[in-house]
N, C-alpha and C positions, 0 to 999 in steps of 0.2 A: 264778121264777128269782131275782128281785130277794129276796124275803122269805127266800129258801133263803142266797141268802150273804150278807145281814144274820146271821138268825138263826147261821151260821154262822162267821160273823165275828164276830158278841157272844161264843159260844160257847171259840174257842178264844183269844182274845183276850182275855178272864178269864183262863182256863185259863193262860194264860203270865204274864199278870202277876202271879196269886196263885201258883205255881210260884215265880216269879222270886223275891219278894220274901222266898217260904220258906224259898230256901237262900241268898240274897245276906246274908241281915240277920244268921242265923248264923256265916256265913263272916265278913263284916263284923266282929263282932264280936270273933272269934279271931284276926283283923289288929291288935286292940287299940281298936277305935271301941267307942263307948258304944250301949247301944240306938236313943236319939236321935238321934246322930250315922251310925249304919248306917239309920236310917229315912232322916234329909238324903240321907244317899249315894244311896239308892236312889234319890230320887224326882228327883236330880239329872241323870237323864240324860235326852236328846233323846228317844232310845227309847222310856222309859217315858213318860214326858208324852203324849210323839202317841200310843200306844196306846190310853193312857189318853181323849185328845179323840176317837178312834175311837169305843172302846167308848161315850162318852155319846151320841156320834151315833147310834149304832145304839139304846140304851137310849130316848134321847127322840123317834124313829122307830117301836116296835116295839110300844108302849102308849102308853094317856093321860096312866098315871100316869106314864113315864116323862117325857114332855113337857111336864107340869105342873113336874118337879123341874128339867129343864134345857132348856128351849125355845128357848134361842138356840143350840143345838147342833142343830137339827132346819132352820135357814132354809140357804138357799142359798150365803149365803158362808160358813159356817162350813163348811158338806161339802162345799165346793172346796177352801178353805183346808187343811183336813184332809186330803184327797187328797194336795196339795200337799206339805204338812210329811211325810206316810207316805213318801210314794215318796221323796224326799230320804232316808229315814231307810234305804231300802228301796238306793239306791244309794251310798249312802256307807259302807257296810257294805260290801256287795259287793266292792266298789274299792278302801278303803280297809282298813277295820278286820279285818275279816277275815284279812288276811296278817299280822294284825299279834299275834294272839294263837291259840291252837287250844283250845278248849273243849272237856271232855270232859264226860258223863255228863249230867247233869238239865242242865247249865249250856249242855251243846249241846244239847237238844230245846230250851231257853228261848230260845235265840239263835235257832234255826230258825224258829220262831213266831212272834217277835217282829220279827226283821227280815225276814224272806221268807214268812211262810204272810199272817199280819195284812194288810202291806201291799197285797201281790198282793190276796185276797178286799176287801179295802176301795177299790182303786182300780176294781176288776172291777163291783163293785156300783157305784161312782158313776156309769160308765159306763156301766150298764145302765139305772139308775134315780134316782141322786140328781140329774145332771146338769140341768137345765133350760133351760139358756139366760138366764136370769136375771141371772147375775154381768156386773159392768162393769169397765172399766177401772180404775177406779179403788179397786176392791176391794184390786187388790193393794198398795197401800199397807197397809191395816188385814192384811195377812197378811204383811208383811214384819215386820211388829213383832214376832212371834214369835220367828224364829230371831236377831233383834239384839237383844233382850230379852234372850233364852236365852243369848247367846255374851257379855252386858254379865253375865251373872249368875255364868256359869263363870268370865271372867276377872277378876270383884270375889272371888269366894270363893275362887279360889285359893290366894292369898298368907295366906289367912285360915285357912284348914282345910288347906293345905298340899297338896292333890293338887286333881287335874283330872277330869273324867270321862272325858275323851278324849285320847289321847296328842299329838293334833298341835293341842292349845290349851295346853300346857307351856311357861310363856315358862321358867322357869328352864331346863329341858332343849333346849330348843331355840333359844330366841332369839325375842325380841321381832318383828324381823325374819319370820322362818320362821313363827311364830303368825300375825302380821298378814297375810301371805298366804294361810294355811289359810284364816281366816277373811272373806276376803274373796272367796276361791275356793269356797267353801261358801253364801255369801251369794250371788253373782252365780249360782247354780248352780241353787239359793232362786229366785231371780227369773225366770231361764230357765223355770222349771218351772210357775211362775205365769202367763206368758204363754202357754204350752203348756195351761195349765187356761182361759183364757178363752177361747182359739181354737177347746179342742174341746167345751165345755161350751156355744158358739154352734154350732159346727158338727151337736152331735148333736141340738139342739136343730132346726133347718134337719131335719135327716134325718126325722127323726121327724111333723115337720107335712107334709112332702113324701109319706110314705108311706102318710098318714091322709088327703090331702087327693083329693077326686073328680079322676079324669082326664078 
């Protein structure tokens, strides 16, 4: 089970991010960005990033060679952390983004995979088998860096390249004000879901020696 929704998760988890990239960087460019500047855009989004941390988890999990090229994607806080950043990306879509535009043709299969098939199988498999028990409290520190790394980089580039990845980090269109709660609301939401991975990443951990252990 566990190897079926890796392998399965490596699988279309590629499949959506080389899809993505195939028709974003086109379109991109007939908006008037430069090659360059459509390669930036793309890799600008939360979306793509944590898919992307996905995919290497499952790569440096599934071979040697893979874990030779990225081994710190194979220990235990990073395939929490990862859990973590997906489902965020898995419910802020849902809630949020999603109302907020309607994708048609390759662009909605992309969306599909990328925020609800990806996460779902990569939360499913940590559940099943990345989980350990292992992760401490104080991991979450080193995984909150992420998304305030991520939200210090959207709103430095900004004002710089002129658009946003995401409509509710727009301080011109919205107000400085309205941002700082997006993002604080999105950040405390982050951390929520952090504490929820240590509790149950202990929890299944408990289960599993409980199950194994002679009565």
């Amino acid at each position: 089970m566990s190897r079926f929704l890796q392998i399965t998760g490596l699988v279309i988890g590629l499949a959506g991010l080389v899809l993505q990239i195939c028709i974003t960087v086109p379109a991109s460019m007939e908006a008037g960005r430069s090659f360059v500047g459509s390669l930036v855009f793309y890799f600008s989004f939360f979306t793509i990033l944590t898919n992307i941390g996905a995919l290497l988890v499952h790569v440096s999990l599934l071979s040697p060679g893979g874990y030779a090229w990225f081994p710190a994607f194979a220990g235990a806080r990073m395939r929490a952390g990862v859990a973590v950043a997906i489902t965020l990306v898995f419910i802020v879509y849902a809630t949020v983004l999603a109302q907020l535009w309607q994708p048609q043709d390759l662009f909605l299969l992309c969306d599909v995979l990328l925020h609800y098939v990806t996460p779902v199988l990569f939360v499913l498999w940590w559940l099943v088998a990345g989980a350990d028990g292992s992760t401490r409290w104080r991991d979450i520190s080193w995984w909150m860096i992420y998304p305030v790394a991520y939200l210090g980089y959207a709103l430095v580039r900004a004002p710089i390249s002129g658009e946003v990845p995401y409509p509710f980090l727009d301080i011109a269109k919205n107000g400085a004000a309205s941002v700082a709660v997006s993002a604080l609301g999105i950040t405390g939401l982050f951390l929520v879901l952090c504490i929820i991975a240590v509790l149950a990443d202990h929890g299944i951990s408990r289960f599993r020696v409980a199950r194994v252990r002679p009565q």
